[in-house]
C-alpha positions in Angstrom: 129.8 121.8 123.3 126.4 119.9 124.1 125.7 117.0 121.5 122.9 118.7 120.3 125.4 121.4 119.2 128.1 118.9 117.7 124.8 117.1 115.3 123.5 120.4 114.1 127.1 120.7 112.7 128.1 117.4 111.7 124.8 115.0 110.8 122.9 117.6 109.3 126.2 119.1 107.0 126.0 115.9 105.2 122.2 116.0 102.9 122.0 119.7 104.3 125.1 121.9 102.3 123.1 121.6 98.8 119.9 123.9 99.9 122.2 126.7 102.0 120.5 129.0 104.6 118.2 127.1 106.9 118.2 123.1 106.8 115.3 121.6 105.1 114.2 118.8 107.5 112.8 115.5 106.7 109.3 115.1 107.8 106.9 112.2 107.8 103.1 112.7 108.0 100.3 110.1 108.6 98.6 109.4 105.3 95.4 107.8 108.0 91.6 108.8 108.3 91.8 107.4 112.1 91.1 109.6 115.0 94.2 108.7 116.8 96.3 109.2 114.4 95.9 112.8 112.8 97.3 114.2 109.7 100.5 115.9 111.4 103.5 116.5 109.7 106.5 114.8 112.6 109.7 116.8 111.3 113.2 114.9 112.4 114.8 116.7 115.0 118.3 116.2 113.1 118.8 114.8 109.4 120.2 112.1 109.1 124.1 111.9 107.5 123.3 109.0 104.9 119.9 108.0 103.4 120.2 104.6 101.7 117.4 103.4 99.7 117.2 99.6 98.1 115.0 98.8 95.2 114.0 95.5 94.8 111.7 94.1 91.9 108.2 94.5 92.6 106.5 91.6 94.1 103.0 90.7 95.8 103.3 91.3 99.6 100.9 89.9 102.5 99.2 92.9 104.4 99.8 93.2 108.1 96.5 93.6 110.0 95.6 95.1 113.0 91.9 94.4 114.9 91.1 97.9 114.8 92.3 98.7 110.9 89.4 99.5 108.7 88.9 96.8 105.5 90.7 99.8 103.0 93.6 99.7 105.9 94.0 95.9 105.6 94.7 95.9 102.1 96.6 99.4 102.2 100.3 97.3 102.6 102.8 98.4 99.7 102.8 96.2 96.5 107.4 96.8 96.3 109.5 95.8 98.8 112.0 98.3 98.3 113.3 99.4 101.5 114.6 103.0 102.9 117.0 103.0 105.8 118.7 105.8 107.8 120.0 106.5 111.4 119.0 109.8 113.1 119.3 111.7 116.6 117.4 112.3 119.1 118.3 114.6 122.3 116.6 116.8 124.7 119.4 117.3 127.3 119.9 120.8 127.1 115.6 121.0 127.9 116.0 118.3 130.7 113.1 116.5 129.0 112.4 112.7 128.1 113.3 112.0 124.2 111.0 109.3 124.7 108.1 111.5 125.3 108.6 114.3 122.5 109.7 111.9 120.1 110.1 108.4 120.0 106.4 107.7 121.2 105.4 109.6 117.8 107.4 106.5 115.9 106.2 104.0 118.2 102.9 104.7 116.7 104.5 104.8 113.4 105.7 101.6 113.8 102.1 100.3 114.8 102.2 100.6 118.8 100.0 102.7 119.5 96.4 101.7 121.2 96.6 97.7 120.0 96.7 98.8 116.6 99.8 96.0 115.0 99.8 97.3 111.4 102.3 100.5 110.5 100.7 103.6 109.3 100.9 104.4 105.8 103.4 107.8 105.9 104.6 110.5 103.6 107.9 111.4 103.8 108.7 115.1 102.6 112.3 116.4 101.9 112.5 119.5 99.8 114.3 118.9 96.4 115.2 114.8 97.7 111.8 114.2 97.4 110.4 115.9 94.7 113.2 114.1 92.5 112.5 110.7 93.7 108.6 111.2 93.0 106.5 112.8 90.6 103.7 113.2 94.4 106.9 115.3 96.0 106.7 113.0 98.8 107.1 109.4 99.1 104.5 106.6 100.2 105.7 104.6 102.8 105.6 102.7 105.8 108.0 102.6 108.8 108.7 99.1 109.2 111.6 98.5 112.3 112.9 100.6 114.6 115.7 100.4 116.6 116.3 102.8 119.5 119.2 102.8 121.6 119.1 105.5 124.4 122.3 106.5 125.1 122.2 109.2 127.8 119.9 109.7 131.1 119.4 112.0 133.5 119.5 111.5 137.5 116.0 110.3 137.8 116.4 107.3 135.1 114.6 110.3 132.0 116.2 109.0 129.0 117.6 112.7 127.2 119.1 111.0 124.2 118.7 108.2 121.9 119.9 106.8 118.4 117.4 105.6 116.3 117.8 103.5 113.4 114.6 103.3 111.0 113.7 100.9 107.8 111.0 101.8 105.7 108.9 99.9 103.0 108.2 102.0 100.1 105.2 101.8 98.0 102.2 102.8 96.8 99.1 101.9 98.1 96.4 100.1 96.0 94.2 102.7 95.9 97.2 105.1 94.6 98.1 103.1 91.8 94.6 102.3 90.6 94.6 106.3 90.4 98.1 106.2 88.8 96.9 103.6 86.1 93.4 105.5 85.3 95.8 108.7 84.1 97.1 106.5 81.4 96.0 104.2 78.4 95.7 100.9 79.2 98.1 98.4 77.4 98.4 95.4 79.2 96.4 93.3 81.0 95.0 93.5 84.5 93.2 91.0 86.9 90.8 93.2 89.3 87.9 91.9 91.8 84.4 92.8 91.1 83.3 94.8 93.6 79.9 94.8 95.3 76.8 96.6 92.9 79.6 97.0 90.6 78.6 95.6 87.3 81.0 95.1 83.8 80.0 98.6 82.6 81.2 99.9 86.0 84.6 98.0 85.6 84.9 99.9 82.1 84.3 102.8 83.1 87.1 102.3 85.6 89.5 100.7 83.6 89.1 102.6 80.2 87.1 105.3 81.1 84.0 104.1 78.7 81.8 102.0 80.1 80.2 100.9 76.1 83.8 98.8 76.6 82.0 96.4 79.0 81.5 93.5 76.1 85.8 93.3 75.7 85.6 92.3 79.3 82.7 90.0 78.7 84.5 88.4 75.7 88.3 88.3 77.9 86.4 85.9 80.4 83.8 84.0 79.0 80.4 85.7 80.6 77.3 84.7 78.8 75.2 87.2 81.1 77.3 90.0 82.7 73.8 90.3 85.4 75.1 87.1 86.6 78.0 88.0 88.1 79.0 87.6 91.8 81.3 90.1 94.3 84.8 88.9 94.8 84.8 87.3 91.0 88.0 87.9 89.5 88.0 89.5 86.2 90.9 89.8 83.1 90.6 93.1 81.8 92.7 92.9 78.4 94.6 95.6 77.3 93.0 98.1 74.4 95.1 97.5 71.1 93.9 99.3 68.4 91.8 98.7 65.7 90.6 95.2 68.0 87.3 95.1 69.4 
């Protein structure tokens, strides 16, 4: 029995017996606008036996930049650094073809090697009923941080047929997610947000409370005297709307 054979049975048997019938297989698509990295959903050859997932109190995390990222890219980095770890399979022996090329280049580029770009791509990882209890989005936000790929079979002529690859993930939203996230509900506590450029309070308002008349609580929360002048990059409190408290 080939090892492709033995993993169907054994790897997948463990997060496959609760859906019955055909497998549902994890798969991770690029959540990216670049050219060279289109929207294709990369579905694991094998799932893996164990998924273990660590949550860790959310903190402020430094982006990882790459010279060809666009700006939204650079500050695109999850805000948690809860972490997602699993081992899968890889093995194209029975097809006499190189693992490496028709699957661990696509993580490679996960992972940020791909054409001197050194920032991971932001992913979406989809796994039937796993995922849509994890996350109201049925997937979840994420960003494939190490990888660790040992080859362990190779044909004759040095093509690598089988490999074991270990993968840790940061999970997170980006900022641009939870800003949506925050505008679907009231707001009750305070926030710190940059003014952006031709932005003025009124704008912020609008964004923030969804009425832009609330411009003068913002005014009031930081001292302004004359919201027209205002620079891009200031930092701004916006307080949280208790009622009855203008």
């Amino acid at each position: 029995m080939s090892l492709a054979s033995t993993l169907t049975g054994m790897i997948t048997g463990g997060l496959d017996m609760a859906f019955g019938g055909e497998p549902t297989k994890i798969a991770l698509t690029p959540d990216d606008e670049r050219a060279t990295m289109p929207k294709i959903p990369f579905e694991l050859q094998f799932n893996p036996e164990s998924l273990k997932i660590t949550r860790a109190q959310a903190r402020t995390s430094t982006p990882v930049m790459g010279a060809q990222d666009r700006p939204a890219d650079q500050n695109a980095a999850p805000q948690r650094s809860s972490t997602m770890q699993f081992t899968v399979y890889f093995d194209t022996y029975e097809e006499r073809t190189s693992v490496y090329t028709k699957y661990i280049k696509t993580l490679e580029a996960f992972v940020g090697y791909d054409q001197g770009k050194h920032a991971p791509v932001m992913l979406v990882m989809t796994y039937g009923n796993f995922t849509n209890e994890l996350t109201a989005m049925s997937a979840l936000k994420c960003k494939l941080d190490n990888l660790d790929v040992e080859y362990t079979m190779f044909l004759k002529n040095g093509t690598p047929v089988r490999a074991k690859v270990g993968m840790t993930f940061r999970l997170g939203l980006t900022p641009e997610d939870q800003n949506a996230l925050a505008q679907m509900n009231s707001p009750d506590h305070a926030k710190l947000v940059t003014l952006k450029r031709g932005h003025t309070l009124a704008d912020v308002a609008a964004e923030e409370y969804d009425n832009p008349a609330e411009w003068r609580r913002i005014a009031r929360a930081n001292n302004i005297d004359d919201p027209m002048e205002l620079e891009p990059g200031a930092k701004l409190i916006v307080p949280p709307i208790l009622t009855g408290v203008r």
